[in-house]
N, C-alpha and C positions, 0 to 999 in steps of 0.2 A: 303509929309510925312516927317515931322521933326528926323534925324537919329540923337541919338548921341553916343559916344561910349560905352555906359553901358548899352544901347537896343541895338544894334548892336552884342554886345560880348552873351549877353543874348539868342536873337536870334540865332545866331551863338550853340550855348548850345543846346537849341533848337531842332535847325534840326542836330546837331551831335544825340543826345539822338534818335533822329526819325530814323537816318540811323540804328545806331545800332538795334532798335528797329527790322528796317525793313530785317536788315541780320541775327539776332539770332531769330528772332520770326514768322514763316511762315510756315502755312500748310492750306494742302487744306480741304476744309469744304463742298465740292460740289460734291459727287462719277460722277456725269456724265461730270463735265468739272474740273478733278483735276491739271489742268494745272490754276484755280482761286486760288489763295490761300491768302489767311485771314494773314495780320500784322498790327499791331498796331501802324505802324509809322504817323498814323493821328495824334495820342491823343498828341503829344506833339506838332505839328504841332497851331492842334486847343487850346491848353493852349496859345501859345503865339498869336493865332489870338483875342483872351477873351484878354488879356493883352495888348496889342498893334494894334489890329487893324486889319481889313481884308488885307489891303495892306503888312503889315507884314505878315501875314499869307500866300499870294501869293505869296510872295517872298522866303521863306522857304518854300512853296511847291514848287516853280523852284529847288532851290537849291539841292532839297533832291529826286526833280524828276531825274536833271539830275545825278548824284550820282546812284543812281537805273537802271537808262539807260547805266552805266557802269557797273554795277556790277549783282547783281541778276535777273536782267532783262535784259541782253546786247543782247540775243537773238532776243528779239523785238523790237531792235531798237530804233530808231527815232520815229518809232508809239505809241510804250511802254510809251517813255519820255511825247508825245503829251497826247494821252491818259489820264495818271495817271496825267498830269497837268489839263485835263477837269474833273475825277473823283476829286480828292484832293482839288483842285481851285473851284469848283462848292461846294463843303461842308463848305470850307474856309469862300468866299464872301458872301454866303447867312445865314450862321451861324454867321460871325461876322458883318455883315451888321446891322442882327436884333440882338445881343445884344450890338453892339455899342447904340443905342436905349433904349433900355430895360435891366437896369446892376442889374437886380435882379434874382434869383435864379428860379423864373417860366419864368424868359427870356430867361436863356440859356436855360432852358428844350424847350417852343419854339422852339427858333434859330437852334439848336441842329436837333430837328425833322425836322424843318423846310429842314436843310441843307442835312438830311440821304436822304430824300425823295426827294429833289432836284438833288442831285449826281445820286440814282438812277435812274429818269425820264430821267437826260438828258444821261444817260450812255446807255440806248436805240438807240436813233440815233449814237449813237458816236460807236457801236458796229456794228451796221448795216452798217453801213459806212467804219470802218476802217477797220473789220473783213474784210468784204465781199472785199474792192479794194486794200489792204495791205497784207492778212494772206490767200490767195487765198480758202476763204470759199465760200459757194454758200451762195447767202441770202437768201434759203429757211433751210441751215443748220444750221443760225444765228436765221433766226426765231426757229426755232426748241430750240432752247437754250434758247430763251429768258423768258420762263416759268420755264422753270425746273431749269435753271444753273443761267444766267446771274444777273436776276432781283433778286431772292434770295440772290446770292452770293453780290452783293451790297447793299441790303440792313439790311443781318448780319453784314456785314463789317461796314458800317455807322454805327447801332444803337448799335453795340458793344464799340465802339470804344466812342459812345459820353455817355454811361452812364460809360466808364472809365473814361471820363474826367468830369464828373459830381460828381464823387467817389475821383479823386484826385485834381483838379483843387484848390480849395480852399488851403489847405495845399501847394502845389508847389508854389502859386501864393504868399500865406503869404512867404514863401521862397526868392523868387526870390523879394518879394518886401523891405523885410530884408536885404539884400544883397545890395541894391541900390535904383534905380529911377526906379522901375517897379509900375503899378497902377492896384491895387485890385479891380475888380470893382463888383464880384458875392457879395450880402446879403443875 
């Protein structure tokens, strides 16, 4: 991936805007697992994966992972960080995979969905897994969540989060491509 300093500083922008996002904007949305709680620090995440690419977008969700893993999230540790890098990273790759592809505005609705319902699918095992050998749950109290709490809770999170960036994407993007060597690519 070709870095240079005017996507780097952008990026940098970025996942600043995602941090804050993700320290001033969080509640929980789930009464049985209010320990899930709902932030928006995808959506600027996912503008600059549209803008620059899934490998950008993976690396802004490291950044903004571990950032998280110190701060509103330090409680869970290393799991927390690993985790929200297979939640965020899984919506990243496969949402800017497929509008790398397809740079028209029914692409990113695609990619978008494509990427909600990815994140959630794969956040099934990665809960069974990490819950149950990390957060000393039973895997039958993981299963027990995985109807009511888990599966829901990621998948308002995903499809919130990508018709925000459906709602502001174009305007930011015109923005940030104003400003410099940023590439518009929704029509």
């Amino acid at each position: 991936m070709k870095m240079d300093v005017n996507k780097m500083v952008k990026m940098g922008v970025l996942s600043a805007l995602s941090v804050v996002l993700m320290l001033f904007v969080r509640f929980p949305i789930i009464p049985a697992a209010p320990y899930l709680e709902y932030e928006p620090a995808d959506v600027p995440i996912l503008i600059g994966t549209f803008l620059y690419g899934p490998a950008a977008g993976l690396i802004m969700t490291t950044v903004v992972s571990l950032i998280q893993s110190f701060t509103v999230s330090f409680s869970s540790g290393w799991v927390g960080f690993v985790m929200h890098i297979i939640a965020t990273g899984t919506l990243v790759l496969v949402s800017g995979s497929i509008y790398k592809r397809v740079h028209t505005f029914k692409g990113a609705i695609l990619a978008l969905i494509a990427g909600a319902l990815s994140m959630t699918l794969v956040m099934i095992p990665s809960n069974l897994f990490f819950s149950v050998k990390f957060f000393n749950m039973s895997y039958d109290a993981v299963v027990g969540l995985l109807i009511p709490a888990i599966i829901p809770f990621n998948l308002i999170k995903a499809f919130t989060n990508a018709v925000i960036v459906l709602l502001v994407y174009k305007p930011v993007g015109k923005f940030l491509k104003a400003s410099g060597s940023g590439e518009l690519r929704m029509e």
